[in-house]
C-alpha positions as CSV (number, residue, x, y, z in Angstrom):
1,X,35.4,194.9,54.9
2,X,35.5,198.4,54.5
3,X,32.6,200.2,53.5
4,X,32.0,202.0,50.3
5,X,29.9,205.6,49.9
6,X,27.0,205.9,47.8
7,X,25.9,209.7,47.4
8,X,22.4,210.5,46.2
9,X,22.0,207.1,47.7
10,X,18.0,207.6,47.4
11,X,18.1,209.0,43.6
12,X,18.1,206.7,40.4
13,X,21.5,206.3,40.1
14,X,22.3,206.0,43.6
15,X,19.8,203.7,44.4
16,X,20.2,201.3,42.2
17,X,24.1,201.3,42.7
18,X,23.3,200.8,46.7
19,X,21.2,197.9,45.5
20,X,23.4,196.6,43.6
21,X,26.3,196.6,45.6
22,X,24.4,195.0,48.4
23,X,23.2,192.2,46.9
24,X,26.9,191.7,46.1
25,X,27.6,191.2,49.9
26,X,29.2,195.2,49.9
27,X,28.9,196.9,53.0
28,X,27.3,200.4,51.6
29,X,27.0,203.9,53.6
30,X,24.4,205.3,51.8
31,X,24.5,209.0,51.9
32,X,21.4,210.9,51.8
33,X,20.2,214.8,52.9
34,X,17.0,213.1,54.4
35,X,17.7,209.8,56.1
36,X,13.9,209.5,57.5
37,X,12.4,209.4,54.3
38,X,10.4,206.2,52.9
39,X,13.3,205.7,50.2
40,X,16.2,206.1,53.2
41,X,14.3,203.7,55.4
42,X,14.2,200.7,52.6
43,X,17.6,201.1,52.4
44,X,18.0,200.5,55.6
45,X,16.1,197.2,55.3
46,X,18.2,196.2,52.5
47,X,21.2,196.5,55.1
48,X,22.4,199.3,54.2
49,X,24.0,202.0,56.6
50,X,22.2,205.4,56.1
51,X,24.4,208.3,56.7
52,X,22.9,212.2,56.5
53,X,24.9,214.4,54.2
54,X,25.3,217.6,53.0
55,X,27.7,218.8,50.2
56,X,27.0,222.4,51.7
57,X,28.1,220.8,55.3
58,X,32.0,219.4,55.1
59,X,31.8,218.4,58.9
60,X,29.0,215.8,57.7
61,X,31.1,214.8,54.7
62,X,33.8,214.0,56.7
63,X,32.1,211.9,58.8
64,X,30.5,209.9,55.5
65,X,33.7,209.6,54.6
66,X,35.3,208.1,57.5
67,X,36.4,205.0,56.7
68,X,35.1,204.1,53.6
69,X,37.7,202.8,50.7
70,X,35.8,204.0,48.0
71,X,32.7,206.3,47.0
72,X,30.2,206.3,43.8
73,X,29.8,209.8,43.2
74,X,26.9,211.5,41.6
75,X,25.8,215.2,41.0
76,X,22.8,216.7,39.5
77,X,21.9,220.5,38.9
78,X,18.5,220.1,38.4
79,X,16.6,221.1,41.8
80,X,19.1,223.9,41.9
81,X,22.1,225.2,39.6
82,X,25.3,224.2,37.7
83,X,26.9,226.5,39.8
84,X,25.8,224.4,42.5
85,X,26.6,221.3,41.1
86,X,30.3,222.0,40.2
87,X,30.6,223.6,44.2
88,X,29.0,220.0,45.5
89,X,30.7,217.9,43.5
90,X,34.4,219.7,43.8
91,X,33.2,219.7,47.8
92,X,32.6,215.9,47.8
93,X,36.2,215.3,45.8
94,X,37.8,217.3,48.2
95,X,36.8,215.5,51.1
96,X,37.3,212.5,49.7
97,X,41.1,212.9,48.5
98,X,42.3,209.9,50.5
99,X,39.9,207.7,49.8
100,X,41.7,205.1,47.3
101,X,39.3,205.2,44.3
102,X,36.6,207.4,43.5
103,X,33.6,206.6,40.4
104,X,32.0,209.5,39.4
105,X,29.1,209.2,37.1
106,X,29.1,212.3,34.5
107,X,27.3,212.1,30.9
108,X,28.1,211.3,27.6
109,X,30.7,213.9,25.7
110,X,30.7,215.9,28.7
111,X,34.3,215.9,28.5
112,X,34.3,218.1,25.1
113,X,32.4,221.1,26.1
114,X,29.7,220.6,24.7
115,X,27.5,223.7,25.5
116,X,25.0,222.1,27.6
117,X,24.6,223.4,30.8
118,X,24.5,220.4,32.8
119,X,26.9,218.9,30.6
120,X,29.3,221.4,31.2
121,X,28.9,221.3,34.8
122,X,29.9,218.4,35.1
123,X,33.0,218.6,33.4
124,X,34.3,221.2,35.5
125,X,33.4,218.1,38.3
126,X,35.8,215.8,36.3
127,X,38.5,218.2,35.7
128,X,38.9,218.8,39.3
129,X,38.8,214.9,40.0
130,X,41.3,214.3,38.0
131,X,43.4,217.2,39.3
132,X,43.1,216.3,42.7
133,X,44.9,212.8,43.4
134,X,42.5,210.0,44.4
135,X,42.1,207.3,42.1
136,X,39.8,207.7,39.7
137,X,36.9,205.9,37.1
138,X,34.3,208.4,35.3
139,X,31.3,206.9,33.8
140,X,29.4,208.9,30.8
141,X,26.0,207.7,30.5
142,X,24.0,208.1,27.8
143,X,20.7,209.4,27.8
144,X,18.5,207.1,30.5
145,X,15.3,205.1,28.9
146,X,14.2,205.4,32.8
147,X,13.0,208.8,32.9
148,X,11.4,209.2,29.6
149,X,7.8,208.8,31.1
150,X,6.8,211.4,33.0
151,X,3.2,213.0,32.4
152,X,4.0,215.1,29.3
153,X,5.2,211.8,27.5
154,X,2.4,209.7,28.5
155,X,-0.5,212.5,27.6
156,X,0.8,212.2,24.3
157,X,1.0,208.6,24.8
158,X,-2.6,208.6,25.4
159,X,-2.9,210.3,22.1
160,X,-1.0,207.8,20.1
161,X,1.8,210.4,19.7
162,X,5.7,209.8,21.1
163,X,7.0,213.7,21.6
164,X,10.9,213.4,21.5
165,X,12.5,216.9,20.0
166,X,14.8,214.8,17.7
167,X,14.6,214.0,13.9
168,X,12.6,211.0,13.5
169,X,15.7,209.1,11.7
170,X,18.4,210.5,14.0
171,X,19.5,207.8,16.7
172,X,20.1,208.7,20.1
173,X,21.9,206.4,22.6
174,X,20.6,205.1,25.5
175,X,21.3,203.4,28.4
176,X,19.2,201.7,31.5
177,X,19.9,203.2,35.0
178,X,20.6,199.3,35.9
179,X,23.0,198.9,33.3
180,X,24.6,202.3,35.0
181,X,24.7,200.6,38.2
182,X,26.5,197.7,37.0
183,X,29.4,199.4,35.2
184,X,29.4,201.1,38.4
185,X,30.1,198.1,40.4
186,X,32.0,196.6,38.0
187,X,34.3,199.6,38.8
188,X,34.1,199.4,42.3
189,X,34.7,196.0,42.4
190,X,38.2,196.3,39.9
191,X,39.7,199.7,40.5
192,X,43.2,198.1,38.7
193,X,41.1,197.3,35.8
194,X,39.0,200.9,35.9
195,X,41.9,203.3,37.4
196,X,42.3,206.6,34.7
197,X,39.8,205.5,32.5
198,X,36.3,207.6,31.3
199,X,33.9,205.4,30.1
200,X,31.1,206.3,27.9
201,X,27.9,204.0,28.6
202,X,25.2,203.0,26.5
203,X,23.3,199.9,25.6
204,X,22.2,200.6,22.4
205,X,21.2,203.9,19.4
206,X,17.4,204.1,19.1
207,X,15.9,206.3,16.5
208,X,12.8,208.3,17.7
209,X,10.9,205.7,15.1
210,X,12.1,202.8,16.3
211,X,11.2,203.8,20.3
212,X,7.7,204.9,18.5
213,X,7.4,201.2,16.7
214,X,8.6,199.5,20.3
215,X,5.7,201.7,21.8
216,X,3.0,200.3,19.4
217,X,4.6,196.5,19.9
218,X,4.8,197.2,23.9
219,X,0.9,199.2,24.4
220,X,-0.7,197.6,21.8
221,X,-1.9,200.7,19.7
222,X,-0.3,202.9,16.9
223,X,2.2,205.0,18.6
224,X,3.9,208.2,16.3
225,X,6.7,209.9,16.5
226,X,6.1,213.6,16.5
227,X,9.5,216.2,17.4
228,X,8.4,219.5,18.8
229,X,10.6,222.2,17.8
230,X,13.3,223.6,20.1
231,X,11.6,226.4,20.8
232,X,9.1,224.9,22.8
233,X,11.5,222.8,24.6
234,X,13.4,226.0,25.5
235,X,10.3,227.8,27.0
236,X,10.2,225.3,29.7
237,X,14.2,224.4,29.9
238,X,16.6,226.2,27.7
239,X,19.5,223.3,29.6
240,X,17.3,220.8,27.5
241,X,16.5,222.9,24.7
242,X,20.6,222.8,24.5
243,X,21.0,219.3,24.8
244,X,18.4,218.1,22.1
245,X,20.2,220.5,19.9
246,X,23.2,219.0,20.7
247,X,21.8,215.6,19.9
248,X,20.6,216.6,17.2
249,X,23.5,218.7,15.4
250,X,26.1,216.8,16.6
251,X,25.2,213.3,18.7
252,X,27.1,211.0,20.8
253,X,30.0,208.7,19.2
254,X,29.6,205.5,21.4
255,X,31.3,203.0,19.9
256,X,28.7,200.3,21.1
257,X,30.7,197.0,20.0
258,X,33.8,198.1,21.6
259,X,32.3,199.0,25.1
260,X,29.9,195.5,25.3
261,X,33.7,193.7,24.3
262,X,35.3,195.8,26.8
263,X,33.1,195.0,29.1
264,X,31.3,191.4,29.1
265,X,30.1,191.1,32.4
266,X,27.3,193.8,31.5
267,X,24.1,192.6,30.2
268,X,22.6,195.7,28.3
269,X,18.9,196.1,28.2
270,X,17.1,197.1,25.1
271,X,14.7,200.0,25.1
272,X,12.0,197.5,23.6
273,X,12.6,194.9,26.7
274,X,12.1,198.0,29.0
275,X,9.0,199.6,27.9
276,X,7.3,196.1,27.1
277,X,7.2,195.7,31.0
278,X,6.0,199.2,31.5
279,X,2.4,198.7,33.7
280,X,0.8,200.4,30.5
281,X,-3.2,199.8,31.6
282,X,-2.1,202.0,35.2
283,X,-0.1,204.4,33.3
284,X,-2.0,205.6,30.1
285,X,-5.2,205.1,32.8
286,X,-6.6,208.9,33.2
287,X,-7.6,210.3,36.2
C-alpha cells in the first residue's frame, strides 16, 4: 500500500489526521521540520514513518513525496507571514503535481476574499491547487472549539467571564479538529466521491451565549459572555481583529443539514460535549 503524506504532521490538524489514518490501517509519512521532537517521536510509536521537511527546501519535499499516492495538506501563517504561507503552500502543490489526489485544508469563505489575512492567504493556496493538475478536495473549516482556551480565555474564566469579540446573539460556526480529521480521511479514503469539490466544515452555530451557558453547565459556576471591542483585539492581532469583524458583519453560510446529509459517516461533536470533558479543576487552578 502506498503511503500517504501528512504535512504539519505534529500540529492539530496534522496530528490528528496522522492518527486517524493509522488507526485505519494507512501507511502515513508524517512530515515534520523537527523529526526528534516528543510529538515526532509518538508518531513514530503509533507506526508512523516520520520524514523531515521543509517547504523552504524542495530537495526534502521531493523526497516526502516519493512515492506517496496522496497528501493532506495544511498551511498556517501564524509563526511567520501570509506571504510565507502562500510561497509554502504553492511550494508543496508544486512538488506534489503527480501525486493522484491532494486534500488541502483552508477555512471557511476563504474562497470569496474575504479580507482576512490568513483567509486570503489561503486562497491564493487554493487557486494555485486548482490551477495546477493534481486531483483535488479542499476542506473549509470553521472556526476550531480546540484552541479557544489558551490563558487569556481561562483568566477570564476564572473570573466568571467568557471574552469572545462577537455579539452575544450572533452565532459563529464551529467545528472539532477531530471532526476535521475525519472529513479528511473520509476524503482520502474516496477521492472519486471528493475529486473537485470544496467543502465547508462545521458541526454546529453556537452563539457566544450559548458557549457561555455550556461553560456554566460544564465548570459548575456562572460563566458570562462579555465581547471586547475590536480595537483591542487589533492591538495584539489586526489578522484577528479582521476576522471577528468578518464574523461579525458578515458570518459564515454553512448549510449545516446539507453537509451532516452529505456526509453521514461523520459524527460531529457539539461544543457542550467538548468543554464538559475539559480537566476544568487543573485548568482554572492558578499558579
Amino acid at each position: 500500500m502506498e503511503p500517504i503524506l501528512v504535512t504539519g504532521a505534529t500540529g492539530a490538524q496534522g496530528g490528528a489526521v496522522t492518527r486517524a489514518l493509522l488507526a485505519r490501517g494507512h501507511r502515513v509519512r508524517a512530515l515534520t521540520r523537527t523529526p526528534d521532537s516528543a510529538a515526532a517521536q509518538e508518531l513514530r510509536q503509533l507506526g508512523a514513518d516520520v520524514a523531515q521537511g521543509d517547504f523552504d527546501d524542495p530537495a526534502s519535499l521531493r523526497a516526502a513525496l516519493d512515492g506517496v499516492r496522496a497528501v493532506f495538506a495544511v498551511t498556517t501563517p501564524f509563526g511567520s507571514d501570509t506571504d510565507t504561507e502562500v510561497r509554502h503552500g504553492t511550494a508543496l502543490v508544486d512538488a506534489a503535481r503527480n501525486v493522484d489526489h491532494i486534500v488541502f485544508t483552508s477555512a471557511s469563505n476563504a474562497d470569496r476574499s474575504t479580507g482576512i489575512p490568513h483567509f486570503d492567504s489561503k486562497q491564493r493556496i487554493e487557486e494555485h491547487l486548482v490551477a495546477a493538475g493534481p486531483r483535488w478536495t479542499i476542506l473549509g473549516p470553521a472556526a476550531f472549539v480546540d484552541d479557544k482556551f489558551g490563558e487569556w480565555t481561562l483568566q477570564g474564566l476564572r473570573e466568571g467571564t467568557l471574552h469572545l469579540p462577537l455579539p452575544s446573539d450572533r452565532a459563529l460556526h464551529l467545528i472539532a479538529v477531530r471532526d476535521i480529521a475525519d472529513v479528511a480521511v473520509l476524503a482520502l479514503e474516496q477521492p472519486d466521491r471528493f475529486a473537485g469539490r470544496r467543502l465547508d466544515l462545521a458541526g454546529e452555530a453556537l452563539t457566544p451565549t450559548g458557549m457561555a451557558d455550556a461553560l456554566t453547565a460544564a465548570i459548575g459556576h456562572p460563566i458570562r459572555h462579555h465581547c471586547p471591542p475590536l480595537e483591542a483585539v487589533a492591538r495584539y492581532s489586526t489578522d484577528l481583529a479582521a476576522m471577528f469583524r468578518y464574523f461579525s458583519e458578515v458570518g459564515t453560510d454553512i448549510d449545516l443539514h446539507r453537509l451532516h446529509a452529505d456526509l453521514p459517516e461523520i459524527t460531529w461533536h457539539r461544543y457542550a460535549d467538548f468543554v464538559r470533558d475539559l480537566p476544568w479543576p487543573d485548568l482554572l487552578r492558578t499558579a
